[in-house]
C-alpha positions in Angstrom: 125.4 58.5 92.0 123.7 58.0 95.1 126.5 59.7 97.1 126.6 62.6 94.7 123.0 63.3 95.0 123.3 63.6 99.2 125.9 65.7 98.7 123.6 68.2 96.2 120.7 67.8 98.3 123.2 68.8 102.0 124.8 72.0 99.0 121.0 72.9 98.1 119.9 72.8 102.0 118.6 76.3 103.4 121.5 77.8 104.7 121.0 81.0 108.0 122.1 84.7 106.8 122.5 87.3 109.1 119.2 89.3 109.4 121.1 92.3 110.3 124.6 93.7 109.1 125.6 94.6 112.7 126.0 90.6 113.7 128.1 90.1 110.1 130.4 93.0 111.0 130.8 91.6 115.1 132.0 88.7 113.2 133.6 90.3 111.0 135.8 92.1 114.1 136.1 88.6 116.2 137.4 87.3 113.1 140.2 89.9 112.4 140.7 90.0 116.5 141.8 86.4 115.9 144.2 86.7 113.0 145.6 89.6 114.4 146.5 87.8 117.5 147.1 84.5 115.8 149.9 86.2 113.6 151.5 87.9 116.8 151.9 85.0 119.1 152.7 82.6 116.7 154.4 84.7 114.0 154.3 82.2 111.2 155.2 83.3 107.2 158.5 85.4 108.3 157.0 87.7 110.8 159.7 85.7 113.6 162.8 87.5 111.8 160.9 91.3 111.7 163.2 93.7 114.5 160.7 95.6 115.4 156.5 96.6 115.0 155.5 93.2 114.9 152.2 94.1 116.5 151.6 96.7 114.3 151.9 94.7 111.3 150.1 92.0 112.6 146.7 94.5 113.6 147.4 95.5 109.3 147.0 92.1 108.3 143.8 91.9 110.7 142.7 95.2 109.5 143.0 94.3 106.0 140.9 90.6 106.9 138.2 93.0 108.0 138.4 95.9 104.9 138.6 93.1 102.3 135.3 91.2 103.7 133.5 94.4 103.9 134.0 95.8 100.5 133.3 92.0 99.1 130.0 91.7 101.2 129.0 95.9 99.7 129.6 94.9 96.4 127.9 91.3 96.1 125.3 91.9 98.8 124.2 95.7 97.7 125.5 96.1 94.3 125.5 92.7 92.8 122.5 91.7 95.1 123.6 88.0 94.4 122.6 87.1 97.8 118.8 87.4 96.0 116.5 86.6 98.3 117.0 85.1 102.2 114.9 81.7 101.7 116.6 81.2 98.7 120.0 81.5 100.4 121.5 77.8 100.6 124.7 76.0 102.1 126.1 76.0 98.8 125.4 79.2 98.0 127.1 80.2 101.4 130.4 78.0 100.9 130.8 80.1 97.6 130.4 83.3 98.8 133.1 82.4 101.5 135.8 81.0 99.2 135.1 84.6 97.4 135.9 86.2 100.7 139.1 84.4 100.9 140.3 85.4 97.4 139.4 89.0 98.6 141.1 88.6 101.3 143.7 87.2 100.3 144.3 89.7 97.4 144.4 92.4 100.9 146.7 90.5 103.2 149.1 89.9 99.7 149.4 93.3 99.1 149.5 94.5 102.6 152.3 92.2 103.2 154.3 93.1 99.6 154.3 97.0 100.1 154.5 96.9 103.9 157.3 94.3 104.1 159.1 94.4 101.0 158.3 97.7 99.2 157.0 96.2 95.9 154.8 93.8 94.7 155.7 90.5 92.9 152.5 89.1 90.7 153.7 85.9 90.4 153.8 85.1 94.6 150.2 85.6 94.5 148.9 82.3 93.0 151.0 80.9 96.0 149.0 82.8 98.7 145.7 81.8 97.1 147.2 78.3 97.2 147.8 78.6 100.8 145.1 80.1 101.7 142.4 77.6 100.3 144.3 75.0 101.8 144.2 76.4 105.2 141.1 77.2 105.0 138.8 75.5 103.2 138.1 72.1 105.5 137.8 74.5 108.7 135.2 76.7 106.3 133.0 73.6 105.1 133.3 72.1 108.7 132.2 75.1 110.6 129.5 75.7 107.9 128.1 72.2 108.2 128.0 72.3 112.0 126.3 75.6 112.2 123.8 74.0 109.5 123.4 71.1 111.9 122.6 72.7 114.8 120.3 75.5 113.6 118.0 72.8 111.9 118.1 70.7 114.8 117.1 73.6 116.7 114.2 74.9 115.0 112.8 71.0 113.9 112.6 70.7 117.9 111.1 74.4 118.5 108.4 73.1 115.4 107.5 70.0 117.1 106.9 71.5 120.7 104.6 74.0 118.6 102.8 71.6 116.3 102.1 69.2 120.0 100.6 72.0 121.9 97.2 71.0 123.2 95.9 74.3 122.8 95.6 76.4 119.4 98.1 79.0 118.7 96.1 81.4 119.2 93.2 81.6 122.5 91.1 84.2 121.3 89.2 83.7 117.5 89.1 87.1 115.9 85.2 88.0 115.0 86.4 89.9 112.0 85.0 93.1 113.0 88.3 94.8 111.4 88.5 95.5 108.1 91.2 96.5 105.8 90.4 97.4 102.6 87.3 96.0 102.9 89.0 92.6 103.5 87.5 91.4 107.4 90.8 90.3 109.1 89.5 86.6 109.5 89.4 86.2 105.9 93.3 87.0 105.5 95.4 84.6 105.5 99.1 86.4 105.1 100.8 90.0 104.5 103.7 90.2 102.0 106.0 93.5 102.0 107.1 94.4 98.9 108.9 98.0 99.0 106.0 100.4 98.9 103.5 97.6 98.2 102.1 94.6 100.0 100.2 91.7 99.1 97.3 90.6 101.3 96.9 87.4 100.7 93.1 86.3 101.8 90.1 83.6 101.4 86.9 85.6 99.3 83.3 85.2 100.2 83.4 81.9 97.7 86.3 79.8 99.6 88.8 81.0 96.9 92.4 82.2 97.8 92.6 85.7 96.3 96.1 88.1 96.0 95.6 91.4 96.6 97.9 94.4 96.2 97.7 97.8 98.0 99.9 100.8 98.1 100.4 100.9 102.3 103.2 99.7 104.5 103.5 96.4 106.3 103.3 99.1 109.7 100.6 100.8 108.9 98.4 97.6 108.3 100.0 96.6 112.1 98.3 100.0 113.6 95.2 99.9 111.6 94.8 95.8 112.8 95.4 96.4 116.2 93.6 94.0 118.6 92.8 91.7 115.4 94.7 88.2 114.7 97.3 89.6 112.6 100.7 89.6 113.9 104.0 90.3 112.5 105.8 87.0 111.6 109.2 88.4 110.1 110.3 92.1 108.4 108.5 91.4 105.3 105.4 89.4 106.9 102.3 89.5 109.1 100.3 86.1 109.7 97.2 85.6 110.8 97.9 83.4 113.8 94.2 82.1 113.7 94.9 79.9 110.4 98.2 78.2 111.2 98.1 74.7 111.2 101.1 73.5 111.6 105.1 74.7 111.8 108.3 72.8 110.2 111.9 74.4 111.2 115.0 74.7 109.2 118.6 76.4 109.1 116.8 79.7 108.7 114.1 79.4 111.5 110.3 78.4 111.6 107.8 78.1 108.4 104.4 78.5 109.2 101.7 76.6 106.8 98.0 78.2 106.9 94.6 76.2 106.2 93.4 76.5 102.7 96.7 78.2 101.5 100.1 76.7 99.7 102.6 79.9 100.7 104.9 79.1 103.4 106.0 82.1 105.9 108.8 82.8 107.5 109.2 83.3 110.7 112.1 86.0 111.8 114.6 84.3 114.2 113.8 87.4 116.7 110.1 86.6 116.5 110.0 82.7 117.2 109.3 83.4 120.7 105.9 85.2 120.1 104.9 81.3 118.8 106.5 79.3 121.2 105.1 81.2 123.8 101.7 81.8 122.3 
């Protein structure tokens, strides 16, 4: 029982997603780069006894690695939206959306390779490329997965500690509060939450007590009207106020800030972690 419960607790472990589509889709063409060129050099699954454009079916099966991954990540990431939310992205969640892009793929390649190479398509040859292609790929998937889990939470526990042992605060300057927004002084806020057309300032009243407040404005708008304050952007849907963090912890998906007298983490954007380290 014990052994099962690592293994939930390494499947339920934050898990790093993109935060933009253009590094999926450079993987995306590395990856069908490799297949294409895999296929041609070794020419494994009959492609040896083809007479001639060997290449050119070779760059289709690469082609159709990259169409089948992009329609599967358009309709689970923006129709389906079962990607839900990024700190709720785990490496379980991850392993299963891959083996889905495998199927997808593999559906692609099979029917590629039966209208290409053979004219027609036999239904009952298709379990038998699923089969292959799980077994071929499944260890390398969980492998690679687990590495990349490794190292980005080794990474960012280490960036956390050499920001929690810095002698000096995170911040130099105290801000005096003489910025308002929405009649909230900037000192008092403790966080910024985007929410489409919304946010939620999150922020200690005049009685110690964490209030929530929402407000019709954008997260850059609050950045331009709190300029030369303690409020800085943390992440896309985040500001912090640097003057209340007390400490930082590091995962697979970057740096978490905690704040005094407040129980919501914040995430910290993996292009932003340098505006703490350096502070």
């Amino acid at each position: 029982m014990n052994f099962f419960g690592k293994i939930a607790r390494i499947l339920g472990k934050p898990f790093p997603i993109e935060e933009n589509k253009v590094e999926y889709y450079r993987i995306l063409i590395i990856l069908s780069v490799f297949i294409t060129l895999f296929l041609y050099i070794f020419q494994p699954f009959g492609l040896s006894t083809l007479e001639s454009n060997k290449f050119l079916i070779c760059l289709g099966f690469g082609g159709m690695t990259f169409l089948g991954a992009v329609i599967y990540e358009y309709i689970v990431d923006q129709i389906l939206h079962l990607k839900g939310k990024h700190e709720k992205w785990t490496f379980g969640k991850w392993i299963l959306y891959n083996l889905g892009v495998m199927l997808i793929i593999s559906l692609a390649n099979f029917l590629f390779a039966r209208l290409i190479l053979f004219g027609f398509i036999q239904w009952d040859l298709f379990p038998t490329m699923i089969y292959s292609t799980y077994m071929i790929g499944v260890i390398p998937l969980v492998m690679l997965g687990g590495f990349s889990l490794y190292k980005q939470e080794k990474k960012y526990q280490i960036i956390a500690n050499e920001i929690n042992q810095l002698k000096t605060p995170l911040s130099n300057t105290k801000d005096t509060g003489s910025i308002s927004i929405f009649d909230i002084p900037t000192h008092q806020i403790k966080y910024i939450e985007a929410l489409q057309n919304y946010v939620k300032i999150g922020y200690i009243n005049s009685e110690g007590i964490l209030k929530i407040q929402t407000e019709r404005v954008t997260l850059k708008e609050i950045l331009t009207k709190t300029e030369g304050s303690s409020i800085i952007k943390c992440h896309r849907s985040y500001l912090v106020n640097k003057d209340v963090i007390v400490a930082a912890t590091g995962n697979a998906q970057g740096l978490l800030l905690k704040l005094s007298d407040c129980d919501k983490v914040i995430p910290v954007s993996r292009t932003r972690v340098p505006v703490f380290r350096n502070s």
